[in-house]
N, C-alpha and C positions, 0 to 999 in steps of 0.2 A: 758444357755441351754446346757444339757448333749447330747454330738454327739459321734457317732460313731470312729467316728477320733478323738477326747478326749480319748474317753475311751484305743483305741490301743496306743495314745503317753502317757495316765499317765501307762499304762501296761509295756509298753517300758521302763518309765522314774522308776517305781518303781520297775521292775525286773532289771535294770542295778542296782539301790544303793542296792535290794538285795543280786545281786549277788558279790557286790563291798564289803558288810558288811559281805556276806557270806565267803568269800576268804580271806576278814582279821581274822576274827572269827576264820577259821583251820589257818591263819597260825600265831594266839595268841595259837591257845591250841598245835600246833606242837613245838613249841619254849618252851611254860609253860612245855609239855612232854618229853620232850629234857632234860631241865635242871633238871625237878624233878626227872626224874627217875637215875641220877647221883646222888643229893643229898639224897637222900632216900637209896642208894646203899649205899656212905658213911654216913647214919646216921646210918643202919644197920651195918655197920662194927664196927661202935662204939661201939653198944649196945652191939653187941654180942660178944665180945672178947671169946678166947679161954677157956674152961675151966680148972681147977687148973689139973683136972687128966687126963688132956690128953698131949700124949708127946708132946713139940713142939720144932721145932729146936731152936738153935742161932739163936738171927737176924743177916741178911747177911749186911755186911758192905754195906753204901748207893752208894759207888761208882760202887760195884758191882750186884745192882740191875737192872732189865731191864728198861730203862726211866727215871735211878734217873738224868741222865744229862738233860733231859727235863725239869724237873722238878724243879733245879737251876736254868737254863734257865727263867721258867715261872712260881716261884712258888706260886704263886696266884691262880691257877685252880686246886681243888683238884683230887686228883687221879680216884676218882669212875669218876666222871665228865671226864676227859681224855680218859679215857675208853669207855663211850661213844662214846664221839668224832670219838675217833680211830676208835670204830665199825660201826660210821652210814660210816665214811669215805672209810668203806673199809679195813683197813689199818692192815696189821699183826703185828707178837710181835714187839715192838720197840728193836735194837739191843741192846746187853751188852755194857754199858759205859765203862767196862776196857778193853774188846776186841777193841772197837771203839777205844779208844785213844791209845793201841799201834798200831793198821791198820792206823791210819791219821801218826804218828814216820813214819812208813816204805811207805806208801802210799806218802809222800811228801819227803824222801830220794830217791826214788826208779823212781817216776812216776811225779813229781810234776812238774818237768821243762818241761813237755808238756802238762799233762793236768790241771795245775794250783795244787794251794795248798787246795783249796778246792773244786777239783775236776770239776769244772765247765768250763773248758777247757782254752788251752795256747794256743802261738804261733804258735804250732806243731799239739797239740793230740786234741781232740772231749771233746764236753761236756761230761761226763759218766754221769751226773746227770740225763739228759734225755735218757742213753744207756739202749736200750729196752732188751738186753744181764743185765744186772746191773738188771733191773725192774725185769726180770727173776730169775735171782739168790735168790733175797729175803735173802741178806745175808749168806748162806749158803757155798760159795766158789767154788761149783759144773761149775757153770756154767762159768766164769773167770777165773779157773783155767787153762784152756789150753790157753788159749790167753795170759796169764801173763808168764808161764813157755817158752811157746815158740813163742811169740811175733808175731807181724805179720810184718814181713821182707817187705812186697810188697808196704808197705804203712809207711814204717823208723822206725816201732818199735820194739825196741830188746827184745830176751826174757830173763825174769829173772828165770833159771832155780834154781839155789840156794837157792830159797825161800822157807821156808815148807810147809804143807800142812797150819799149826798153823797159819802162818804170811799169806797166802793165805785169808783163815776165816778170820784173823784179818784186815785185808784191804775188804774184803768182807761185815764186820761189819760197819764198818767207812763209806763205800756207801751206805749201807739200810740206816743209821743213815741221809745221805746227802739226799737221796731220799723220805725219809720220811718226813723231815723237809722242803723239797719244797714243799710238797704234802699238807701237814697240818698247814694251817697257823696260826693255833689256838696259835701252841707252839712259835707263832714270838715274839720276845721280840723287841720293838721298842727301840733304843739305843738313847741317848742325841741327843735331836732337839733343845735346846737352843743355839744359835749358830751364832746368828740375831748381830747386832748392836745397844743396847737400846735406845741410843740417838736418833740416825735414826728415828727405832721407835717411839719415843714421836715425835716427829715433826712429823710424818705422820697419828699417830692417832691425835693430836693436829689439824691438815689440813682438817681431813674428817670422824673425828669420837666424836670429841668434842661436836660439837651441841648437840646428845643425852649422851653422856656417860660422864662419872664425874671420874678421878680415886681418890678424895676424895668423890662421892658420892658412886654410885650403883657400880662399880666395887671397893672402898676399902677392903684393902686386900683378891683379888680375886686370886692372885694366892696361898695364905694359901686354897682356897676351894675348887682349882683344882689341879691334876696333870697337867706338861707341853702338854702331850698329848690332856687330855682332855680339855686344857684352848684354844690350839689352835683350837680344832673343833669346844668351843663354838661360838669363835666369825667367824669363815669360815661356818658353817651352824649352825646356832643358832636355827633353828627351826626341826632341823634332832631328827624323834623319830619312828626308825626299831620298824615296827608292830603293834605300837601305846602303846608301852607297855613299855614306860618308863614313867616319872613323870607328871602333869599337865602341860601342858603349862603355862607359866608366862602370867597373863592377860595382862601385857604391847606388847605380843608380836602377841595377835590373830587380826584377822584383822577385820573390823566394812566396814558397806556399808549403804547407803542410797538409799531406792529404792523409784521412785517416778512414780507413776501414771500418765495416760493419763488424770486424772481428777485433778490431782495436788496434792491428797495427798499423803505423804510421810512416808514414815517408818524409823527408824534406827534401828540398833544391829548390834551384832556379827553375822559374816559371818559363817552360817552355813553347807551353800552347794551350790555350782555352777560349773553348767557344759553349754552345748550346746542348753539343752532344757529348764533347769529353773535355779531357783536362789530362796535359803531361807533363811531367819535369825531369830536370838532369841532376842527377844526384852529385854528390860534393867527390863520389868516386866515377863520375862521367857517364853513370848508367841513363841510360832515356829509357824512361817508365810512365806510361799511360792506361787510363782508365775511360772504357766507354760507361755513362751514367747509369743507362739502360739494365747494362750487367750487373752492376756492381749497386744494389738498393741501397740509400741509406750511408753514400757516401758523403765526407764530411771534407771540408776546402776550407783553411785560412789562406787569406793571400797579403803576401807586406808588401807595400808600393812605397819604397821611400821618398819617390816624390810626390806623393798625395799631396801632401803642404801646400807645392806648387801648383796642382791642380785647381786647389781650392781658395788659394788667393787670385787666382788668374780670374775667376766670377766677380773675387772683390773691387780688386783696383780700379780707384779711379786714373783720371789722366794724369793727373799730378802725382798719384801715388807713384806713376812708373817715370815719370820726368825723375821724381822725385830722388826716387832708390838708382836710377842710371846715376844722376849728378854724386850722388855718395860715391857709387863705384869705380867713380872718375878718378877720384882722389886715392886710391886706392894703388900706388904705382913703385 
């Protein structure tokens, strides 16, 4: 029988997964818009290269381009793409990479033994990375300039008046470059994490990861298919997919439940959806079958997660545990 209270809790129960489907939806097309319109920027730049009769300069050597040191840095993400980044970020011109590396020369001659060689503070002097004076300047030297020439004596730092205006700029450069790259973590290059002990390793996925995994079966040569980074996330969140907009899930890893009735019949499939009010699944002949709680008294739920496992060593691990089990999976080729 259709009640009044049915109708307000399936109204409830289907404006929440609408608004649940709705909020992944924008933010698949925000992410899809995001990256296209980078890619599209640079498939346009391809297309339309200069034409023969118009002047154009010399290209500028790469060390002298604005970001070409980012871009060694990371260079996986192309330029138009970057560009975005920078602009959803906020983020103004990236400094000159030759001004930058003579400003770090004189910057860590001059300034280093107190506020660090990269700037992120010493013994003595302040982070400048987070120096709201620094934020302000935007590279320019305007604003640093009088603090550096004439120091600030009240608080033990001398000034360096001998400095030019040029090496000013150029240590000015080197800080937007510092501040920028805190700011933006897009441009983070993750540096060698294999580092584990592989021995170790194998005894410990041998302990508690054997029952499912095989490294002569479904993990052979698994680290030819990943990089180190991404072979450590698969097995620390194996089921991780930002927006829902990366590849199928691997059917070995969805989870299945059995719901049983107050009359004893039962259902199986994959687990389709459960929250507080109901519970659905897709049966093995592709039916989607749901239950509100409310209705249905005395309703009964197993649910298998066959990555439980993983859930529950993710609590345990220490740091070496996961250096540990990466360096095994290294070997692994």
């Amino acid at each position: 029988m259709v009640t009044k209270a049915w109708l307000r809790r399936r109204a409830f129960h289907d404006n929440s997964i609408g608004r649940q489907n709705t909020d992944m939806d924008l933010r698949k097309w925000a992410v899809c818009l995001f990256v296209a319109e980078g890619i599209l920027g640079l498939q346009a730049q391809r297309q339309n290269p200069p034409a023969d009769d118009q002047p154009t300069k010399p290209p500028a050597r790469q060390e002298d381009q604005p970001g070409a040191q980012n871009n060694q840095n990371n260079p996986g993400i192309p330029e138009a793409v970057r560009e975005v980044i920078r602009t959803a970020m906020g983020l103004g011109a990236p400094p000159n990479p030759a001004a930058a590396a003579r400003g770090q020369k004189t910057f860590v001659a001059t300034c280093g033994f107190c506020h660090g060689t990269n700037a992120t503070g010493g013994a003595q002097g302040p982070n400048l990375v987070r120096s709201t004076m620094v934020l302000h300047d935007q590279g320019t030297g305007k604003e640093i300039a009088a603090v550096i020439h004439n120091g600030r004596l009240d608080k033990g730092m001398p000034g360096f008046a001998s400095l030019s205006e040029d090496q000013v700029r150029d240590i000015a450069q080197f800080l937007l470059g510092r501040t920028q790259a805190a700011a933006n973590r897009m441009e983070y290059t993750i540096q060698n994490i294999v580092t584990g002990d592989p021995h170790a390793g194998e005894a410990y996925f041998q302990a508690h990861c054997g029952g499912c995994h095989s490294p002569a079966g479904d993990l052979a040569h698994v680290a030819n298919k990943f990089d180190p980074v991404a072979l450590e996330g698969r097995f620390l969140y194996p089921n991780f997919n930002p927006f829902g907009m990366g590849p199928p899930p691997d059917p070995r890893a969805l989870k299945h439940v059995t719901v049983t009735l107050p009359s004893g019949v039962r259902y199986s499939g994959v687990l389709a959806h459960i929250d507080d009010f109901s519970i659905a699944l897709r049966d093995d002949s592709g039916v989607y079958r749901s239950w509100v709680y409310d209705d249905v008294q005395g309703i009964h739920m197993e649910i298998h997660d066959p990555l439980e496992q993983h859930l529950k060593l993710l609590r345990q691990y220490s740091d070496a545990d996961m250096h540990n089990i990466l360096a095994y999976l290294e070997t692994l080729k």
